[in-house]
PyMOL commands that place a pseudoatom at each C-alpha (Angstrom):
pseudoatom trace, name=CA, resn=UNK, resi=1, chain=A, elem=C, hetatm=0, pos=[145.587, 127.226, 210.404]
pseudoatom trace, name=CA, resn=UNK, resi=2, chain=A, elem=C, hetatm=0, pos=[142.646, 124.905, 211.677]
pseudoatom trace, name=CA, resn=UNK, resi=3, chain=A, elem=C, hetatm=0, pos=[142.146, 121.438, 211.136]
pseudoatom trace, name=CA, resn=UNK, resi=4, chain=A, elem=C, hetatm=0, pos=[139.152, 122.344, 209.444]
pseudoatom trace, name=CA, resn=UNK, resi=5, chain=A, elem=C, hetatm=0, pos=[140.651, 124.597, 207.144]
pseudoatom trace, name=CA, resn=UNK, resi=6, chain=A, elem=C, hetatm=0, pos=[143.567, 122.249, 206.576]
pseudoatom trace, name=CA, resn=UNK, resi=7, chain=A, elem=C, hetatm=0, pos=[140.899, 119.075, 205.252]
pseudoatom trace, name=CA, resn=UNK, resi=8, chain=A, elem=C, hetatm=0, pos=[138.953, 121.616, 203.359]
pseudoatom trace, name=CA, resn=UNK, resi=9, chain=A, elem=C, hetatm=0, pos=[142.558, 122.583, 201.259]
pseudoatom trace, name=CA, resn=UNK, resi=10, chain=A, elem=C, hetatm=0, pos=[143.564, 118.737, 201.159]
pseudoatom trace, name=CA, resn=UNK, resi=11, chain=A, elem=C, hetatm=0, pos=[139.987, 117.816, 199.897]
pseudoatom trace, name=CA, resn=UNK, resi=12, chain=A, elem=C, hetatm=0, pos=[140.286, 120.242, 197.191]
pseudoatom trace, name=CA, resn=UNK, resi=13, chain=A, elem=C, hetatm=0, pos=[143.918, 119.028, 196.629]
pseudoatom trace, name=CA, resn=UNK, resi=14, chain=A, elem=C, hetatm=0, pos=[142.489, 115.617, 196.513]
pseudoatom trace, name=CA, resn=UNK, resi=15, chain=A, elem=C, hetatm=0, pos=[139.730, 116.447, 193.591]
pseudoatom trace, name=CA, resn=UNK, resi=16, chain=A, elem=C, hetatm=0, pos=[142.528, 118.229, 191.624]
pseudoatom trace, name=CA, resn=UNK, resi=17, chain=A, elem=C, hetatm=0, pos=[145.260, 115.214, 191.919]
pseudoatom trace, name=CA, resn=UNK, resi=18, chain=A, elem=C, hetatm=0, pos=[142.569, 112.365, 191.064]
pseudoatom trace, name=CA, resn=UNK, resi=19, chain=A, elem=C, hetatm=0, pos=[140.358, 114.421, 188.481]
pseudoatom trace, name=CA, resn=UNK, resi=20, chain=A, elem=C, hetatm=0, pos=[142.778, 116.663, 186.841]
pseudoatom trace, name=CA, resn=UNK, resi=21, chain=A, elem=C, hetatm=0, pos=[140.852, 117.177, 183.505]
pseudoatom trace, name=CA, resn=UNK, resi=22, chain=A, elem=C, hetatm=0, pos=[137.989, 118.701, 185.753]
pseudoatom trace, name=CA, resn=UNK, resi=23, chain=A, elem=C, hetatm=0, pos=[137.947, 122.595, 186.126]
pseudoatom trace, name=CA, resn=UNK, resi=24, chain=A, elem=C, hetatm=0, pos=[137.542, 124.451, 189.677]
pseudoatom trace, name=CA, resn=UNK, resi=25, chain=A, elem=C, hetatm=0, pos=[133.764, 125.845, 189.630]
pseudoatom trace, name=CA, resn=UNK, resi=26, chain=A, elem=C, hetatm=0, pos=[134.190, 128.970, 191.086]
pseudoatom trace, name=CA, resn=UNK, resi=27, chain=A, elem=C, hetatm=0, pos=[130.996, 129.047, 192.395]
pseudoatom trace, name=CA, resn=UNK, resi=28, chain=A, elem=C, hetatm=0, pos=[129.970, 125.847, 193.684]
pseudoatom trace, name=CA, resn=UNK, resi=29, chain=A, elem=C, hetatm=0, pos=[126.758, 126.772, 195.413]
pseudoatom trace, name=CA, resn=UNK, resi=30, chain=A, elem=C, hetatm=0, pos=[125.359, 128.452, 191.858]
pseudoatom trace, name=CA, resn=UNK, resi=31, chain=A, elem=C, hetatm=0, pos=[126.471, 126.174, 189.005]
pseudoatom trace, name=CA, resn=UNK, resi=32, chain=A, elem=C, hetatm=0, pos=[124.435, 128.009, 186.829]
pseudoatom trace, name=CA, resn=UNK, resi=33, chain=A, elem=C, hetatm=0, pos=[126.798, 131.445, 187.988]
pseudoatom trace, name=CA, resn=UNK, resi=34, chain=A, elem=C, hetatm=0, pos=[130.020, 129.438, 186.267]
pseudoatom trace, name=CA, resn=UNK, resi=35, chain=A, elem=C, hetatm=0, pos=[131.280, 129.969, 182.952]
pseudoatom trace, name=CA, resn=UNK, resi=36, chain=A, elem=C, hetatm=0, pos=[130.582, 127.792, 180.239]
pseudoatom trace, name=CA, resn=UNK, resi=37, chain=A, elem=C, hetatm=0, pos=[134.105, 126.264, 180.215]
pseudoatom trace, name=CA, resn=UNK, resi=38, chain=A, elem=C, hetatm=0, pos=[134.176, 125.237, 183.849]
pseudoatom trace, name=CA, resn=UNK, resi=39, chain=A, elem=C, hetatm=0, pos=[130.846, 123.756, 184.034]
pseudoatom trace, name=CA, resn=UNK, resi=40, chain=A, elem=C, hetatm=0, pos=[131.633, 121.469, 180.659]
pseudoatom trace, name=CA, resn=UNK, resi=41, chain=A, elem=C, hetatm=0, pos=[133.701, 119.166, 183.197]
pseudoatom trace, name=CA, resn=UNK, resi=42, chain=A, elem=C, hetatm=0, pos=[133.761, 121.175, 186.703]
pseudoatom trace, name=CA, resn=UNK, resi=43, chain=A, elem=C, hetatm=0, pos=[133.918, 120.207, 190.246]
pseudoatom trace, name=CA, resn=UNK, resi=44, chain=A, elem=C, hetatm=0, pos=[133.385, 122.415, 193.385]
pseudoatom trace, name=CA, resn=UNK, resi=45, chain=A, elem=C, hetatm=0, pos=[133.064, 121.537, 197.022]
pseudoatom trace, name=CA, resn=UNK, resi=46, chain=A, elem=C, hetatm=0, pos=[130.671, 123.380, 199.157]
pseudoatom trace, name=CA, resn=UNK, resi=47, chain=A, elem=C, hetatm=0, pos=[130.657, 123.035, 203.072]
pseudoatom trace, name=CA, resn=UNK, resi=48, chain=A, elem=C, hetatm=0, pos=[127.047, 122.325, 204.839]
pseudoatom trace, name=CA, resn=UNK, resi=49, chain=A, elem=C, hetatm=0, pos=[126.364, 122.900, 208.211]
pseudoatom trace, name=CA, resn=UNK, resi=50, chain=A, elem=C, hetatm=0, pos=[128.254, 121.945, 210.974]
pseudoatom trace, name=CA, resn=UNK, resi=51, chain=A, elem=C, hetatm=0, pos=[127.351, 120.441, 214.005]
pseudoatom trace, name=CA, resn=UNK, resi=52, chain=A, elem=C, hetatm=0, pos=[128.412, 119.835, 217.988]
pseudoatom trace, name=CA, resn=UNK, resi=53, chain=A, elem=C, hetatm=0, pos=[128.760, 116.361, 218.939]
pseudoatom trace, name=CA, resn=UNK, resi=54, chain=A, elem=C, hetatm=0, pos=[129.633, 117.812, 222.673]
pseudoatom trace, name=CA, resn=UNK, resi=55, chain=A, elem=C, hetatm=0, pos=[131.878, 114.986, 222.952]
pseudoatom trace, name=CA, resn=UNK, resi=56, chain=A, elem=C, hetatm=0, pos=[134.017, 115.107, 225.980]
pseudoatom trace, name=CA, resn=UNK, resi=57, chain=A, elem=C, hetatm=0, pos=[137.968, 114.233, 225.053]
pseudoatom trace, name=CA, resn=UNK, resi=58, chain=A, elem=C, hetatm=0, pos=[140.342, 115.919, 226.219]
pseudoatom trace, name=CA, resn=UNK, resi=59, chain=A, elem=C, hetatm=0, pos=[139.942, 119.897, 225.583]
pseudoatom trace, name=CA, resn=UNK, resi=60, chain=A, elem=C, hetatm=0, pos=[139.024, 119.352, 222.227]
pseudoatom trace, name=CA, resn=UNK, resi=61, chain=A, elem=C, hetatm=0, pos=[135.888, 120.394, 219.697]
pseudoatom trace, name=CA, resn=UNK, resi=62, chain=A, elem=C, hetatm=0, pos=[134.247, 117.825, 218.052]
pseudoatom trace, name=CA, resn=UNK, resi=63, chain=A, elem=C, hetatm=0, pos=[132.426, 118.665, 215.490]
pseudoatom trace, name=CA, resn=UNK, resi=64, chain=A, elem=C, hetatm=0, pos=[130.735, 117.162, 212.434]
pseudoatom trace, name=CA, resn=UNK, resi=65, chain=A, elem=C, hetatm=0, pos=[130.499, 119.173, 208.602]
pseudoatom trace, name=CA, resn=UNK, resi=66, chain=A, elem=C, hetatm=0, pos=[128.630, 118.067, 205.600]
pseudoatom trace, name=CA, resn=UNK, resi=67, chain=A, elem=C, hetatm=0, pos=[130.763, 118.835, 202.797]
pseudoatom trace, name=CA, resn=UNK, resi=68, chain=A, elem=C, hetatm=0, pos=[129.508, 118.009, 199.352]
pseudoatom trace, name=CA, resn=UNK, resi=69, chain=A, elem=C, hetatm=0, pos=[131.483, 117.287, 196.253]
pseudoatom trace, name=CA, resn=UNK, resi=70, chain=A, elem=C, hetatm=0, pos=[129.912, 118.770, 192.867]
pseudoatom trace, name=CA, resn=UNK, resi=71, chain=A, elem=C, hetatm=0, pos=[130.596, 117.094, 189.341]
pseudoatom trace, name=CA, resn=UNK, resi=72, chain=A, elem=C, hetatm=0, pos=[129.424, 118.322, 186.094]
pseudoatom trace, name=CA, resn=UNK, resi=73, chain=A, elem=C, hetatm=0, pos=[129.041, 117.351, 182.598]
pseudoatom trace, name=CA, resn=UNK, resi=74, chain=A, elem=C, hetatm=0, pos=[127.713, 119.565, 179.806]
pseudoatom trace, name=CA, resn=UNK, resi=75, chain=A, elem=C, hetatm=0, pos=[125.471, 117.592, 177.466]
pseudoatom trace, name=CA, resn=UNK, resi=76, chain=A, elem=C, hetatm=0, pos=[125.982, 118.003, 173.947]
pseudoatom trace, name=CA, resn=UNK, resi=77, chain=A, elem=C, hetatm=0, pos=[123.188, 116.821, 171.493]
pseudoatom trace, name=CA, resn=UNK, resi=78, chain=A, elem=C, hetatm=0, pos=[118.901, 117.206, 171.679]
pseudoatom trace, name=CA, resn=UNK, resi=79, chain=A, elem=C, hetatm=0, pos=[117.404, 116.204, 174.754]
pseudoatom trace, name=CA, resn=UNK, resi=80, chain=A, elem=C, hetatm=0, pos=[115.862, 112.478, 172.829]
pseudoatom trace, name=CA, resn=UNK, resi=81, chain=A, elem=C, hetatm=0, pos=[119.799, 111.856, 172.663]
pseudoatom trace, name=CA, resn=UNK, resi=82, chain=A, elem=C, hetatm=0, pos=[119.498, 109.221, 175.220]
pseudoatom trace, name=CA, resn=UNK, resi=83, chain=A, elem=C, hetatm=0, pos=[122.646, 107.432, 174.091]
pseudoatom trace, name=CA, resn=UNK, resi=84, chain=A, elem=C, hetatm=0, pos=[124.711, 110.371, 175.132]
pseudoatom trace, name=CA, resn=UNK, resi=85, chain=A, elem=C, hetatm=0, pos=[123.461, 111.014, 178.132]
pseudoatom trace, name=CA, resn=UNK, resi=86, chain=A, elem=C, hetatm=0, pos=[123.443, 107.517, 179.526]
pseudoatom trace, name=CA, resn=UNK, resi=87, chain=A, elem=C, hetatm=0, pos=[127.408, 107.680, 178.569]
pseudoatom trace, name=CA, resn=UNK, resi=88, chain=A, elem=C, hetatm=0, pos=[127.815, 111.159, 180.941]
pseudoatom trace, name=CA, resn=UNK, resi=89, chain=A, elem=C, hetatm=0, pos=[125.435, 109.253, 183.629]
pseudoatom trace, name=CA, resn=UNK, resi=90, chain=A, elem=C, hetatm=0, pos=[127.721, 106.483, 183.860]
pseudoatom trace, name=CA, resn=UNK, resi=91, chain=A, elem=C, hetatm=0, pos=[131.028, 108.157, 183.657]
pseudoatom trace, name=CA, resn=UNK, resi=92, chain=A, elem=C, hetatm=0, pos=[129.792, 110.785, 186.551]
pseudoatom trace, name=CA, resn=UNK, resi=93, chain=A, elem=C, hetatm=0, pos=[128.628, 107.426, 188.807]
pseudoatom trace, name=CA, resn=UNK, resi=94, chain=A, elem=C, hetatm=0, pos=[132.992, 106.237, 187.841]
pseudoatom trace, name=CA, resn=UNK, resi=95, chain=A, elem=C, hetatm=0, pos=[133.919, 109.210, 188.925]
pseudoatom trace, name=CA, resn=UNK, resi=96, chain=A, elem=C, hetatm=0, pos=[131.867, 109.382, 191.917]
pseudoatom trace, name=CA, resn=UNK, resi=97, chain=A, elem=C, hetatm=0, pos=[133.192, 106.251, 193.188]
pseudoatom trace, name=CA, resn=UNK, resi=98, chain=A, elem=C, hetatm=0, pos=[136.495, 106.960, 192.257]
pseudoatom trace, name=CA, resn=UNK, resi=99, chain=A, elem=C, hetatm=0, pos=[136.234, 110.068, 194.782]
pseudoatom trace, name=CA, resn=UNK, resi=100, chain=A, elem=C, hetatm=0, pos=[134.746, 107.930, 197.162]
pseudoatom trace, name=CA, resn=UNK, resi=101, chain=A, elem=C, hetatm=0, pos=[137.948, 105.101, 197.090]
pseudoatom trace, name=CA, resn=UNK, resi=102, chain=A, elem=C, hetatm=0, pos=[140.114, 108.194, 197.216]
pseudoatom trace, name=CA, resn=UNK, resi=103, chain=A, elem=C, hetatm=0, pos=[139.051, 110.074, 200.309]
pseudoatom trace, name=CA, resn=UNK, resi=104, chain=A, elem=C, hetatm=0, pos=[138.584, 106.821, 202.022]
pseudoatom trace, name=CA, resn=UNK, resi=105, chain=A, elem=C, hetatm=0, pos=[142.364, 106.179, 200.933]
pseudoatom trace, name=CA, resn=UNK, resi=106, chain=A, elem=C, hetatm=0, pos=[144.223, 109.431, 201.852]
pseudoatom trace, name=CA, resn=UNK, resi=107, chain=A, elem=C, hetatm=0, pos=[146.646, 109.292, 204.130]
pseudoatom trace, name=CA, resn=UNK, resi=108, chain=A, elem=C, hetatm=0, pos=[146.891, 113.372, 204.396]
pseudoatom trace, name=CA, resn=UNK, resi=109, chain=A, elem=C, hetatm=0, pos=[143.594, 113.881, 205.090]
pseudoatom trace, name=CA, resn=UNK, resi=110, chain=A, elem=C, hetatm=0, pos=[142.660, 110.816, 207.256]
pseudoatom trace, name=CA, resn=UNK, resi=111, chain=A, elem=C, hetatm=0, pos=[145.230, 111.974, 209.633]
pseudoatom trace, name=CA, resn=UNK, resi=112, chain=A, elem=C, hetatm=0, pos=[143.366, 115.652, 209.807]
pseudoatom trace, name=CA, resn=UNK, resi=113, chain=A, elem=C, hetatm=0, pos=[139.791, 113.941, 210.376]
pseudoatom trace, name=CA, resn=UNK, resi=114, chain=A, elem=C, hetatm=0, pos=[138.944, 112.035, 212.998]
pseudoatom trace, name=CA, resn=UNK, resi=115, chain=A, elem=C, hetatm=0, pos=[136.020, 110.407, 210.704]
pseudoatom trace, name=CA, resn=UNK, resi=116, chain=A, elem=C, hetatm=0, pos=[135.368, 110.638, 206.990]
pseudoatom trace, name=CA, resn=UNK, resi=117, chain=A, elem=C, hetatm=0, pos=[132.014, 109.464, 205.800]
pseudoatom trace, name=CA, resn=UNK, resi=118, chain=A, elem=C, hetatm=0, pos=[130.317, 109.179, 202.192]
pseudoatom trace, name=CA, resn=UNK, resi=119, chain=A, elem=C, hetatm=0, pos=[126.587, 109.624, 203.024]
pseudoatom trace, name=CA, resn=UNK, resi=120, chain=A, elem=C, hetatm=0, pos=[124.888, 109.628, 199.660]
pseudoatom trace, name=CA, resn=UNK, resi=121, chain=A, elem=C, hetatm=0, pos=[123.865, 111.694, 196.588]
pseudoatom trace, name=CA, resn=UNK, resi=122, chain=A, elem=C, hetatm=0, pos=[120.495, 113.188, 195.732]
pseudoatom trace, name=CA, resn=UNK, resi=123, chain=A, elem=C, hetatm=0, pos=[121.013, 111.180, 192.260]
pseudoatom trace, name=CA, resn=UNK, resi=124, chain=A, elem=C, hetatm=0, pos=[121.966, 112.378, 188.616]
pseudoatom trace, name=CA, resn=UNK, resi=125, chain=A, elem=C, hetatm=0, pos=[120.457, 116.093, 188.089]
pseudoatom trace, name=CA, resn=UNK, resi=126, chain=A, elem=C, hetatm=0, pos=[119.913, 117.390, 184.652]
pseudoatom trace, name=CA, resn=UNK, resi=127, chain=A, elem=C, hetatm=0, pos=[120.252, 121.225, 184.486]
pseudoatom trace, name=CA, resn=UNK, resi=128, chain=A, elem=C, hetatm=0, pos=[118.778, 122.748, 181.529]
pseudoatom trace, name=CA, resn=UNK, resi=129, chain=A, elem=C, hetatm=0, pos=[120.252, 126.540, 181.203]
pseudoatom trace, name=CA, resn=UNK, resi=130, chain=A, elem=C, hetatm=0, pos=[119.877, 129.150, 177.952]
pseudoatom trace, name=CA, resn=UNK, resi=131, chain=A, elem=C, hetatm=0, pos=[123.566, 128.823, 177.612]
pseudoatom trace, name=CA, resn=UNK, resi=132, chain=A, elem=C, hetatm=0, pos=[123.988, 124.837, 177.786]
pseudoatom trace, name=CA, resn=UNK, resi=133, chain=A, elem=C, hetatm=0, pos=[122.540, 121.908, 179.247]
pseudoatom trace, name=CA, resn=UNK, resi=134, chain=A, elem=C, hetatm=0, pos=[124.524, 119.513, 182.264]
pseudoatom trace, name=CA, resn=UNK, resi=135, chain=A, elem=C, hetatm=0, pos=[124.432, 116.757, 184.014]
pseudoatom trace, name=CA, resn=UNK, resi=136, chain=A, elem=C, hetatm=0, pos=[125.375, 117.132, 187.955]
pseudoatom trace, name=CA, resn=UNK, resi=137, chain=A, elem=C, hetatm=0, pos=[126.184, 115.001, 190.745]
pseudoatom trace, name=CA, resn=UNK, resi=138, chain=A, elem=C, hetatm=0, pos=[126.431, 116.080, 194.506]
pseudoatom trace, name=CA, resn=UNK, resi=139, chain=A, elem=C, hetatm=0, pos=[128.180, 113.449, 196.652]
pseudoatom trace, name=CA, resn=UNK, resi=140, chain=A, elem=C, hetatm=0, pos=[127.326, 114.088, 200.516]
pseudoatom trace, name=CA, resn=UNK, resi=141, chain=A, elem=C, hetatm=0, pos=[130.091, 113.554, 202.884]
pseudoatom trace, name=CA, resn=UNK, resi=142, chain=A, elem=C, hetatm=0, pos=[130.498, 113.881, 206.529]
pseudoatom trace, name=CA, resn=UNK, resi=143, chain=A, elem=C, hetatm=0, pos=[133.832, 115.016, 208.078]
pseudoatom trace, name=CA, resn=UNK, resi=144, chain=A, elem=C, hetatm=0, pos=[134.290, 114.813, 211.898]
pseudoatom trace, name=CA, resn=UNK, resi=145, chain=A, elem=C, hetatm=0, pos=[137.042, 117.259, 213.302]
pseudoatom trace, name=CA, resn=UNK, resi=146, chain=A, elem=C, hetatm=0, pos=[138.967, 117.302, 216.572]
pseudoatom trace, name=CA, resn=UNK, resi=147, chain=A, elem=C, hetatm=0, pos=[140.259, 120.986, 217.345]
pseudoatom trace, name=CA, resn=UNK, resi=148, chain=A, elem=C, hetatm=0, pos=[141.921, 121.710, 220.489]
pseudoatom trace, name=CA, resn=UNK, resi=149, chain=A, elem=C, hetatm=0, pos=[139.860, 124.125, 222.585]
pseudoatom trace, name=CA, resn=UNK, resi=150, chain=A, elem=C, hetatm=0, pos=[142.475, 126.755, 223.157]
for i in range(1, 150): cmd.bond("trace and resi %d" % i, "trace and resi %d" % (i + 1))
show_as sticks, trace
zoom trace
């Protein structure tokens, strides 16, 4: 196994230890393709694309990935129920940082990547579907990787 596949199984290790009442969206690059169930309180993790830093060290690949972390939160209520969706707003911004602290603070995958870096959100999105209606929050990250050449 690669380092890179190794941090991609300890990341989603990671969401699953700190977030355990969150459900695995099985497809994290369509929320809208999840089930009901999974999107009420879901997470996925999607991987961006990669890049070369043609670093020179040692007979190793450097390379970067932008991996992001989805949360959602169904919405229950009218959309004028601005009460409730401040509460979801604020608990997915807790959460957030709360992944943020926890990535920066595991050992496991610290030791896989040579650099772990939160590089921002594209802010709270409200998803309004036929079957429900969700709050979502993608948290960017960059991961450098050293993999040995041969």
């Amino acid at each position: 196994m690669t380092i890179i596949s190794e941090s991609y199984e300890r990341l989603i290790a990671l969401i699953k230890e700190q977030f355990p009442n969150r459900l695995e969206l099985t497809n994290p690059y369509v929320i809208d393709d999840n089930e009901d169930l999974i999107v009420k309180s879901g997470f996925g993790v999607t991987l961006l694309p990669a890049t070369n830093l043609n670093r020179v060290t040692a007979c190793l690949i450097t390379l970067e990935r932008e991996v992001e972390v989805i949360f959602t939160n169904q919405i229950f209520g009218t959309n004028r129920d601005m009460i409730q969706r401040q509460e979801v707003e604020r608990f997915l911004m807790d959460e957030q940082l709360k992944l943020i602290k926890a990535i920066n603070a595991d050992g496991q995958l610290n030791d896989l990547l040579a650099k772990s870096d939160f590089s921002g959100d594209n802010g709270i999105e409200f998803v309004f579907t036929d079957r429900n209606n969700y709050l979502s929050l993608v948290s960017a990250f960059r991961f450098e990787y050293h993999q040995s050449a041969k």
